[in-house]
C-alpha positions as a printed Julia matrix, in Angstrom:
134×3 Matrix{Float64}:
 12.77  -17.36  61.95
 14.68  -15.43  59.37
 15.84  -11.43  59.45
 12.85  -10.35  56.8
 10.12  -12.75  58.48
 10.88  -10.89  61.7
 11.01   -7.71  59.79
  7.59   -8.32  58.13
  6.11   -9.49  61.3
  6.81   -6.18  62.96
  5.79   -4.48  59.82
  2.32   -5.36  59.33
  1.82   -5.22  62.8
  2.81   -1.38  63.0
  1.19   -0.43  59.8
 -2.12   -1.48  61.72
 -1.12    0.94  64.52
 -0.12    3.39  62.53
 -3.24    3.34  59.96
 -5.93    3.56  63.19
 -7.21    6.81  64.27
 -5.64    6.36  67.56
 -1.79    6.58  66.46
 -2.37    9.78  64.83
 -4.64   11.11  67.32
 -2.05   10.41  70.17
  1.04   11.47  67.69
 -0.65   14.48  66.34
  2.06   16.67  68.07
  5.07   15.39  66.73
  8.58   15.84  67.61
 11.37   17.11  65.29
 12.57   13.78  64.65
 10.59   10.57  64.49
 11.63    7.82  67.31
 14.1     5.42  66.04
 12.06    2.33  67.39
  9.11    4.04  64.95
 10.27    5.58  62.41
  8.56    7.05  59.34
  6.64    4.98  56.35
  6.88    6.59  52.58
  4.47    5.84  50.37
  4.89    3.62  47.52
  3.7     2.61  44.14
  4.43   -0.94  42.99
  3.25   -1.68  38.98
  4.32   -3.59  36.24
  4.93   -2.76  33.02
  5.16   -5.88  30.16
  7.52   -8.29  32.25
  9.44   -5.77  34.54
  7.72   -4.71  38.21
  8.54   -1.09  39.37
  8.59    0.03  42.98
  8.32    4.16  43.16
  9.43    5.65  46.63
  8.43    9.17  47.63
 11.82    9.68  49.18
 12.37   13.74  48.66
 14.89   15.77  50.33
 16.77   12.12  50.95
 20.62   11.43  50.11
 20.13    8.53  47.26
 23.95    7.18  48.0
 22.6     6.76  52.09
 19.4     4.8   51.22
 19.71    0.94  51.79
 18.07   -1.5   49.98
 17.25   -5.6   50.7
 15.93   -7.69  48.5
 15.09  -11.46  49.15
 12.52  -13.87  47.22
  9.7   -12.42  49.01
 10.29   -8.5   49.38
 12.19   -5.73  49.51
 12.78   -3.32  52.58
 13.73   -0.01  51.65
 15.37    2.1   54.24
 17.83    5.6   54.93
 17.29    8.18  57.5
 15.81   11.68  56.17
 17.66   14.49  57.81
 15.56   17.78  58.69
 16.16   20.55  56.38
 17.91   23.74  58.66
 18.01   23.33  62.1
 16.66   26.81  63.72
 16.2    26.4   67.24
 13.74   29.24  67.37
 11.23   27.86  65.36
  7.77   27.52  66.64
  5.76   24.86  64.62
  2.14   25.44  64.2
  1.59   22.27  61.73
  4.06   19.61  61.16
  3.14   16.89  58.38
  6.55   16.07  56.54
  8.5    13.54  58.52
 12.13   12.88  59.37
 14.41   10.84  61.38
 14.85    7.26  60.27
 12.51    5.08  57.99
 11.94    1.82  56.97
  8.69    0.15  54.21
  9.08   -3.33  53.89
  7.31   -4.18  50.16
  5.93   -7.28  49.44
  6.58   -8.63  45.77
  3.69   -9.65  44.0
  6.05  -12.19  42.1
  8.92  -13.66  41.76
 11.57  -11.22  40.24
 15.55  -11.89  38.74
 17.2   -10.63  41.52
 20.26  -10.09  39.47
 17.89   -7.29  37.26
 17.52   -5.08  40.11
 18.2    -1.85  39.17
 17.63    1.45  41.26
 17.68    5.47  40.04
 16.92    8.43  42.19
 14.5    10.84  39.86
 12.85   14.27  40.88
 12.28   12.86  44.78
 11.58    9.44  44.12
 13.17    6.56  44.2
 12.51    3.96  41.11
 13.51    0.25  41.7
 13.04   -2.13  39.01
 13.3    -5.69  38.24
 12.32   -8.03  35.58
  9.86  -10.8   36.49
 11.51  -14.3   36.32
């Protein structure tokens, strides 16, 4: 079995964890920084436009030169590590929604795309990725 069937495997089953009320009831108290095995999921848009597919990545407050980016005939896996802004020991949380630590979202293509078209940006906090449709 290939890297990105593995990958995908794991995916879809943690994306079931993670979208049942149990894995944010039990991780409603969240460290500082996600747990590598876990990591964090951002959310994406995936569209076409005429003959070119876009994938959209909320990735803000993220270096764009340490995100990685895989593409095979199937998907793409998007990943980087978000670092936490400032680093005061003191702090005492009362609500903490925006993640960091490492992440990883494994995107199925909805067709077949010219790999060599691939093009990627950083814009505003998001991360555009597009490719022409073959």
């Amino acid at each position: 079995m290939d890297k990105f069937r593995k990958k995908l495997i794991k995916y879809n089953a943690d994306s079931i964890i993670y979208e049942s009320d149990q894995y944010h009831y039990f991780n409603s108290h969240k460290t500082f920084i996600c747990d590598e095995s876990v990591g964090w999921r951002p959310r994406v848009d995936v569209y076409e436009i005429k003959e070119e597919l876009y994938i959209v990545a909320d990735l803000s407050y993220i270096d764009p030169e340490k995100v990685e980016l895989e593409v095979d005939d199937d998907h793409l896996i998007i990943k980087g590590i978000r670092d936490q802004i400032g680093c005061d020991r003191k702090r005492h949380y009362h609500k903490m929604e925006i993640d960091f630590g490492p992440f990883e979202r494994v995107v199925n293509l909805p067709f077949a795309i010219d790999l060599s078209s691939v093009r990627q940006c950083y814009k505003k906090g998001f991360y555009i990725i597009t490719a022409k449709k073959l």
